[in-house]
C-alpha positions in Angstrom: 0.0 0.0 0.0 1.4 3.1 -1.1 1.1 6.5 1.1 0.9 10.4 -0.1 1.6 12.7 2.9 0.5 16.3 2.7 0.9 18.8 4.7 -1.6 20.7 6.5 -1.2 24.2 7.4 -2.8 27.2 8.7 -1.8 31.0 8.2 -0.6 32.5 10.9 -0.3 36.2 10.1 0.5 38.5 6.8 2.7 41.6 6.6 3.3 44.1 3.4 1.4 41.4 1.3 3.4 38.4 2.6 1.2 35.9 4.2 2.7 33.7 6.5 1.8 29.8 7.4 2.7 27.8 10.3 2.7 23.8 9.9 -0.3 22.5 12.1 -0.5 18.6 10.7 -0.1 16.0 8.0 -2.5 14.6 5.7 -1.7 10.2 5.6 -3.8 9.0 2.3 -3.1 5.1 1.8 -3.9 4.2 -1.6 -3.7 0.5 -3.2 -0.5 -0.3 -5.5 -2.1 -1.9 -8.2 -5.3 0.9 -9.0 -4.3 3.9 -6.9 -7.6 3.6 -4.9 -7.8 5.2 -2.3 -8.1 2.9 0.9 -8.1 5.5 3.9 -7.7 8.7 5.0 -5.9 9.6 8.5 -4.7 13.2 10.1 -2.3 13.8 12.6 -3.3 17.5 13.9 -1.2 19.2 16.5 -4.6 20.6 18.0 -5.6 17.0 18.6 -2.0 15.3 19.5 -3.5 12.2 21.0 -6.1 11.4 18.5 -5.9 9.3 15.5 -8.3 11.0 13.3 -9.5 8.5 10.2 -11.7 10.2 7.1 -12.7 6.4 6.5 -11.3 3.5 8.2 -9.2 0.7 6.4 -10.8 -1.7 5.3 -11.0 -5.9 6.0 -10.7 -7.4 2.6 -13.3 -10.2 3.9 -15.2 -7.3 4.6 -17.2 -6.6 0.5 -19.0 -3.4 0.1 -22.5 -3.7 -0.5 -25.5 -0.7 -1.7 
C-alpha cells in the first residue's frame, strides 16, 4: 500500500502582502498499489495530539461493500 503525505497548514499572520503559514498537521492517504484507490484517509493535527483521526477506516478485505 502506497502512502501520499500532505501537509496541512494554517496562516498565521501576513505583513506588506506576505502571508505567512505555520505547519499544524499532516495529511496520511493510503492508496492500493495496483489501482491507486484510495483505501483511507488519517490526520495527525497538532490541536488534537492524541487522537488518530481516520476520514474512512481501512478496510477488511473479507469485509465486501454492499449498496
Amino acid at each position: 500500500m502506497a502512502t501520499q503525505t500532505l501537509k496541512l497548514n494554517v496562516k498565521s499572520g501576513e505583513k506588506e502582502g506576505t502571508n505567512y503559514w505555520d505547519r499544524c498537521g499532516v495529511l496520511f492517504v493510503n492508496t492500493d498499489d495496483a489501482t491507486g484507490e484510495i483505501k483511507s484517509i488519517s490526520v495527525k493535527h497538532n490541536m488534537f495530539p492524541g487522537v488518530e483521526m481516520v476520514a474512512f477506516p481501512k478496510r477488511d478485505d473479507n469485509d465486501p461493500v454492499t449498496e
